[in-house]
Each structure stands twice: as structure tokens, then as C-alpha cells.
PLY file of the C-alpha trace (Angstrom):
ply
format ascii 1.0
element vertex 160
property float x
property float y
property float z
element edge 159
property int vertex1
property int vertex2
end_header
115.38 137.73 70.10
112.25 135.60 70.82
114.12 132.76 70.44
116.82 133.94 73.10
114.16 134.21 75.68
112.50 131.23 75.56
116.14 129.60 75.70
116.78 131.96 78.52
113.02 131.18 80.46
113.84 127.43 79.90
117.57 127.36 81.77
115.99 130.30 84.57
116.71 129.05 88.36
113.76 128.13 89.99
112.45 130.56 92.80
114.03 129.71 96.14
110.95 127.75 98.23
109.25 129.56 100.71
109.59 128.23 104.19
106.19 128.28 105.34
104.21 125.13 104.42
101.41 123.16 105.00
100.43 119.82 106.13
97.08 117.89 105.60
96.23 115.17 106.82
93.52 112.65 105.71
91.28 109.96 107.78
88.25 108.23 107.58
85.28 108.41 110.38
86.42 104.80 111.00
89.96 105.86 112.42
92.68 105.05 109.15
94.99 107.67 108.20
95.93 108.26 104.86
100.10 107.79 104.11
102.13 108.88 100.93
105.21 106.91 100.42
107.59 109.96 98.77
109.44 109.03 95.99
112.73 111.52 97.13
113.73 110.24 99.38
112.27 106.68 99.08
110.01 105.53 102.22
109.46 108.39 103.86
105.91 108.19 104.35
103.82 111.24 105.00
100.77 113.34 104.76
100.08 115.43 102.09
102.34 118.47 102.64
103.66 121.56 100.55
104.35 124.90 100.24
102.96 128.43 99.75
103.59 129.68 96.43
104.29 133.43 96.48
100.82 135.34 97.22
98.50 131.74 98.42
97.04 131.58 101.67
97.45 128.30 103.83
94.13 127.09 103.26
94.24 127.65 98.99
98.55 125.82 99.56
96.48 122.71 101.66
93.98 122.70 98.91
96.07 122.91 95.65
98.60 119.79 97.25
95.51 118.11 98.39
94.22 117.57 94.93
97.73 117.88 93.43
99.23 114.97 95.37
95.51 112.45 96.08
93.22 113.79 93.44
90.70 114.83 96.35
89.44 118.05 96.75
88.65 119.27 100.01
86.39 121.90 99.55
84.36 122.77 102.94
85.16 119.94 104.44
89.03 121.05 104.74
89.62 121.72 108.43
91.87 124.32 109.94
93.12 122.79 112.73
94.51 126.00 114.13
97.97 124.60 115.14
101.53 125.42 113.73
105.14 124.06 114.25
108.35 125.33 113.51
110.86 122.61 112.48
114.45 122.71 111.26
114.89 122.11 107.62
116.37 118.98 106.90
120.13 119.81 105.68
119.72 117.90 102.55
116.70 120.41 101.63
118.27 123.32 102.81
119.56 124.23 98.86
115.82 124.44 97.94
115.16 127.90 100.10
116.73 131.09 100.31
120.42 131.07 102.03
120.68 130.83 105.30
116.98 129.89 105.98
116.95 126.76 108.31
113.72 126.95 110.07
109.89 126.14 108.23
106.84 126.96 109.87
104.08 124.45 109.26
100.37 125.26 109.21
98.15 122.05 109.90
94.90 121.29 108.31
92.54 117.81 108.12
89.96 116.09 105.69
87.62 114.21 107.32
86.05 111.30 105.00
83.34 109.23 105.62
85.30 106.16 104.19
88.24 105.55 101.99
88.85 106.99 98.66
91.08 105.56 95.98
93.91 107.87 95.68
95.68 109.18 92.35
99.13 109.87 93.32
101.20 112.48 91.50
103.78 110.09 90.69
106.90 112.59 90.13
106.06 113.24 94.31
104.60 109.45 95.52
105.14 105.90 94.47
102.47 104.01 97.08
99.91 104.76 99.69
98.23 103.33 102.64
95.39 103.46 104.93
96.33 102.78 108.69
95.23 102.77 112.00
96.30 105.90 113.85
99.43 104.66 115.81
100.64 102.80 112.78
100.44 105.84 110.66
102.00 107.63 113.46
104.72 105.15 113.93
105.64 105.44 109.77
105.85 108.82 109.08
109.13 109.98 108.92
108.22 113.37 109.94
107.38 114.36 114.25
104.92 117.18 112.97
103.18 114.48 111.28
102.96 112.16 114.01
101.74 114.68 116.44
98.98 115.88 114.24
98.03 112.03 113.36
97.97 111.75 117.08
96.10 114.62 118.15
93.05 113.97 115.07
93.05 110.62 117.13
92.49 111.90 120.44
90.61 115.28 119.48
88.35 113.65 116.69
88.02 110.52 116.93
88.14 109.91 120.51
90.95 107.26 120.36
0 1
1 2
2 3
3 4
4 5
5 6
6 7
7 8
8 9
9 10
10 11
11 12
12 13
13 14
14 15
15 16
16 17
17 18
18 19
19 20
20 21
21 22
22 23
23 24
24 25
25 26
26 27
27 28
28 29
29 30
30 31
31 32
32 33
33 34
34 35
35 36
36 37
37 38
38 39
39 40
40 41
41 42
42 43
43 44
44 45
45 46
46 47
47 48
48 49
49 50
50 51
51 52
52 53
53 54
54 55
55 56
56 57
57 58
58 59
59 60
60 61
61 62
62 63
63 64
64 65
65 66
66 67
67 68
68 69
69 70
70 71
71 72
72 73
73 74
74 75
75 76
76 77
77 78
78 79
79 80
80 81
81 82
82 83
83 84
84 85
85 86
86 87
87 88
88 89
89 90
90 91
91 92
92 93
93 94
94 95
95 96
96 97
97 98
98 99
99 100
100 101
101 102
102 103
103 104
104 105
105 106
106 107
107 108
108 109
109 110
110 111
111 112
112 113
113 114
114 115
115 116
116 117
117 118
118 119
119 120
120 121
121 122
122 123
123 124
124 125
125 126
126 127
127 128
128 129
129 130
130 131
131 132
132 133
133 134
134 135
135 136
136 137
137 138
138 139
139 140
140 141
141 142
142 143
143 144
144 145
145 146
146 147
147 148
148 149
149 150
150 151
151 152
152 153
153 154
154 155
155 156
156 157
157 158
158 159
């Protein structure tokens, strides 16, 4: 009987994702922007993003895939950045969420460093990572939401 449900437990379907998610991105006082180079599907760069697990807030989702996907922890120093988009699921993704859900709201947050940190990638997520200069990051990330919060830390925080 034990036996049976650990067999069962082992082949269970995964729970469908949620489709509310969060995005954090990283830069340094001196204007680079931290970029994860995904490893599905290969170069598609990005910020560190993921979502809510049944029950987390936004803040505790941005932590967890902050450390989860750079080894940093944010701690105080996370920012809220008190923004959110809704974007259409790409259809590739789609099988990963509930049927019929197209749509994922993102929830934006920053870490502000005072200079760059070596990274430790997850590497079932990332292959390769880079620090950049605001447009370049902006101009690699295969993702609008990203680009528009890369270019609004720029403007906003950095006063570039």
C-alpha cells in the first residue's frame, strides 16, 4: 500500500502554474543590469522572474526566485516598484497553466546593489549571465515587461 503511493506521488501531474508572477530586476548604483540567459528556450535573456506558489505573496515569490535563480538575497533592500502588467502567455507556455488561461499578470520589484555580485545560476533555469548598460539590457531581453521596467529603473533611479 505504501509502496503504491509513493509510485502514485512520483507519476502525480504537476499543479497547473498560477498566472500571476513576478519580475525582479537587478542593477548596480553604477547603471548595469543584471541578464539571465534561460536555458528553455535558449537566449532569451531576462530578469529574474517566477511565479506565486499557491498561498506566497509577491514580495516572498520575488524573494524565493531571487535567491533561487542568482544566489542573492534581497532582504530589505528588495524594492516594490508598485507597477504591474498584464501580458499574453506565450502559446508555447500556455500547457503549463490551467485551460483556457492566456493572460499573466506581472508584479515588478528591484535590487539595488552597490556593485556587481558574482551570480550562482540555477542551472536547470540559466546557462550564462551578464552585466549591461541599461539600453543594452533593454535591447536583449526577450521579454517588453522587462524592457520597460529596465527602462524605467534607468530613468526613475538612476537618472539616465
Amino acid at each position: 500500500m505504501a509502496s503504491e503511493a509513493k509510485a502514485s506521488a512520483v507519476f502525480a501531474t504537476p499543479l497547473p502554474k498560477r498566472p500571476i508572477s513576478v519580475l525582479v530586476v537587478v542593477f548596480t548604483r553604477a547603471g548595469e543590469f543584471l541578464l539571465l540567459d534561460r536555458v528553455h528556450p535558449p537566449h532569451f535573456w531576462q530578469s529574474v522572474t517566477g511565479s506565486l506558489r499557491p498561498g506566497e505573496t509577491p514580495r516572498a515569490a520575488a524573494l524565493r526566485e531571487l535567491r533561487e535563480e542568482t544566489g542573492l538575497s534581497g532582504g530589505a533592500d528588495l524594492m516594490d516598484l508598485h507597477q504591474s502588467r498584464l501580458f499574453p502567455i506565450k502559446r508555447a507556455w500556455r500547457k503549463r497553466y490551467s485551460k483556457g488561461v492566456c493572460f499573466n499578470r506581472e508584479r515588478w520589484f528591484a535590487l539595488p546593489l552597490p556593485a556587481r555580485r558574482t551570480i550562482r545560476l540555477a542551472p536547470d533555469e540559466h546557462c550564462g549571465y551578464r552585466w549591461l548598460p541599461p539600453e543594452r539590457a533593454a535591447r536583449l531581453t526577450g521579454s517588453w515587461t522587462n524592457r520597460d521596467a529596465i527602462r524605467l529603473l534607468a530613468t526613475r533611479y538612476l537618472g539616465l
